[in-house]
MISEDO-569872 format. One record per atom (N, C-alpha, C): residue number from 1; residue in one letter; x, y, z. Coordinates in Angstrom, 2 decimals, padded with zeros to 5 digits. Each point is the difference from the previous one (the first is absolute). Layout:
# residues N
<NUM 'A' <X Y Z>>
...
//
This chain:
# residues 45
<1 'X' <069.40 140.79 114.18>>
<1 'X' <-000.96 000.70 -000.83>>
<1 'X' <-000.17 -000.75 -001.31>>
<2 'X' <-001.00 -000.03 -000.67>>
<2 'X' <-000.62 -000.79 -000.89>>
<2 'X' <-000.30 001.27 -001.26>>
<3 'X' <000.65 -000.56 -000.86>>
<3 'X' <-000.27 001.06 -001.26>>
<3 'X' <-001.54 -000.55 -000.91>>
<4 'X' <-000.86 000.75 -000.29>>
<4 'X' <-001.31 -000.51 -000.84>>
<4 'X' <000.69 -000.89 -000.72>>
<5 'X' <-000.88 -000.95 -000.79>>
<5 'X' <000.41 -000.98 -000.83>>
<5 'X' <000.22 000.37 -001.48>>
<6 'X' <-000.37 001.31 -000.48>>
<6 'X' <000.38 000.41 -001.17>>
<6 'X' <001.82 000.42 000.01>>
<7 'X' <000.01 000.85 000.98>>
<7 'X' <001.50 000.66 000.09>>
<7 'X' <000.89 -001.24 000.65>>
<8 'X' <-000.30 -001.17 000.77>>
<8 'X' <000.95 -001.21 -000.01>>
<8 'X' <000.09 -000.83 -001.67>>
<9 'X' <-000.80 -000.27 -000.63>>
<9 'X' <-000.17 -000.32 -000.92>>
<9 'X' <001.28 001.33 -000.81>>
<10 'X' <-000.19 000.70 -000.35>>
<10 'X' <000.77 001.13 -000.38>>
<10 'X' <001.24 -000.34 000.31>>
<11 'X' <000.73 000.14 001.17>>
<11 'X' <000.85 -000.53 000.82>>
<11 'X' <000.65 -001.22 -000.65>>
<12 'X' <-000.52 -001.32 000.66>>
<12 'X' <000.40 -000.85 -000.69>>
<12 'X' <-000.05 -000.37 -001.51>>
<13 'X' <-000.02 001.01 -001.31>>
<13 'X' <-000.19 000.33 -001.34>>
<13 'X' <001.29 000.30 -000.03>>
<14 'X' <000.31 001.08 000.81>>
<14 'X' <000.89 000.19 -000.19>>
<14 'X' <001.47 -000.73 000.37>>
<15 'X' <-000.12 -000.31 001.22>>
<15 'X' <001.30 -001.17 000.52>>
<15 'X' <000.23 -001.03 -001.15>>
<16 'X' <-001.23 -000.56 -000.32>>
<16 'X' <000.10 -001.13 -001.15>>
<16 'X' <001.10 000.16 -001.16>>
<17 'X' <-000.37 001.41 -000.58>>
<17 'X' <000.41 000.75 -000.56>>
<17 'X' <001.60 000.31 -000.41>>
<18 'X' <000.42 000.32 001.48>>
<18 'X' <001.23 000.70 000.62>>
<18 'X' <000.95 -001.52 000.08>>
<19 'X' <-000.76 -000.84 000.89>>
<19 'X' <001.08 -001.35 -000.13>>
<19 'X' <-000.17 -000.98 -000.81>>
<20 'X' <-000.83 000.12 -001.42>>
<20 'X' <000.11 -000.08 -001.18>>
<20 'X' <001.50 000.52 -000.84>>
<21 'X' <000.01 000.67 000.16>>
<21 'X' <000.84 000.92 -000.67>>
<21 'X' <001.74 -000.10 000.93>>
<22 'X' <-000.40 -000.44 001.37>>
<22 'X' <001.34 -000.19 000.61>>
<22 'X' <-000.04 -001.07 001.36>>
<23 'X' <-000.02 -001.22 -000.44>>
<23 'X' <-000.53 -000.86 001.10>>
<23 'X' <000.94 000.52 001.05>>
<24 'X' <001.09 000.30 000.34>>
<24 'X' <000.30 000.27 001.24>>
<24 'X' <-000.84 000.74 001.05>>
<25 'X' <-000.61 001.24 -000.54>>
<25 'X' <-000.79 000.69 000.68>>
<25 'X' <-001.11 -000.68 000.99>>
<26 'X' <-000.54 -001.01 -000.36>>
<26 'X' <-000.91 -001.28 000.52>>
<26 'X' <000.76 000.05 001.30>>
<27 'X' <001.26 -000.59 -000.13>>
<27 'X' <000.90 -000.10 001.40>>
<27 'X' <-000.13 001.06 000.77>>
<28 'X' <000.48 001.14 -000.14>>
<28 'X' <-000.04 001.63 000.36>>
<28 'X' <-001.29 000.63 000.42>>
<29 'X' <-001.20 -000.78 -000.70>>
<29 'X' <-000.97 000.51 000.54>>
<29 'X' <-000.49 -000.67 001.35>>
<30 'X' <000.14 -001.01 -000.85>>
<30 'X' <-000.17 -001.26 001.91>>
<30 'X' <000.96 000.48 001.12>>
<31 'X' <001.25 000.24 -000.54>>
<31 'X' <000.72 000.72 001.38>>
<31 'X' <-000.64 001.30 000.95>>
<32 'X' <-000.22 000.89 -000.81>>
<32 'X' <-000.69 001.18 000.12>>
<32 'X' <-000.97 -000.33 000.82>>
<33 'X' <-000.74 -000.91 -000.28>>
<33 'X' <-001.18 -000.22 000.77>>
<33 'X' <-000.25 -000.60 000.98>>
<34 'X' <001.03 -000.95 000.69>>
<34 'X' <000.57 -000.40 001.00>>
<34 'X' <000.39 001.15 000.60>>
<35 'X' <001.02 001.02 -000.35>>
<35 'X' <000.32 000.90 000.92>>
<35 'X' <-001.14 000.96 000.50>>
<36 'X' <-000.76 000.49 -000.66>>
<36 'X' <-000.80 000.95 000.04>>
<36 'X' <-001.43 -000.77 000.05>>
<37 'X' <-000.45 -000.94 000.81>>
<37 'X' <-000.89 -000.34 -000.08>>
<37 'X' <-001.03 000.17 001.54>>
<38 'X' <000.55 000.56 000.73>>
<38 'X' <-000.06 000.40 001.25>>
<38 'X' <-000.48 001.14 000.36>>
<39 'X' <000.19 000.86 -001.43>>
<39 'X' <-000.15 001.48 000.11>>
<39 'X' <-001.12 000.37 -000.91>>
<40 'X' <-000.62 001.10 000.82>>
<40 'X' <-001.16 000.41 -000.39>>
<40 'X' <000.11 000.68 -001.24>>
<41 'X' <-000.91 000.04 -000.72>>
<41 'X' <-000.27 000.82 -001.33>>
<41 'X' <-000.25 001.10 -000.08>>
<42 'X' <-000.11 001.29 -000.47>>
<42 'X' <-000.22 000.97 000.37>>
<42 'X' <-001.31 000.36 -000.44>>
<43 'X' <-000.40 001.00 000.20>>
<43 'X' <-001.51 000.11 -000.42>>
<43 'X' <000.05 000.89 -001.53>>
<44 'X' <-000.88 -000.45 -000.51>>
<44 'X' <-000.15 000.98 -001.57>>
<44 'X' <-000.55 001.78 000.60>>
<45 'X' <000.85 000.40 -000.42>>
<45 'X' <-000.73 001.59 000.33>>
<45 'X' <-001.31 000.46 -000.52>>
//
């Protein structure tokens, strides 16, 4: 699933952000996303 380009933009504002502030997280997020990259997203209610 593909998020509009405003709320990815949003998204990646924020990661920038987050592993700004703690480069490890960069690592942690790339892991994350390897694991869970297989799996579907859920739908916005």
């Amino acid at each position: 699933m593909r998020l509009p380009g405003r709320e990815q933009r949003a998204l990646d504002r924020i990661e920038q952000a987050l592993v700004a502030e703690d480069p490890r997280l960069g690592v942690r997020f790339a892991f994350f996303t390897m694991l869970t990259r297989h799996e579907a997203i859920p739908e916005a209610p």
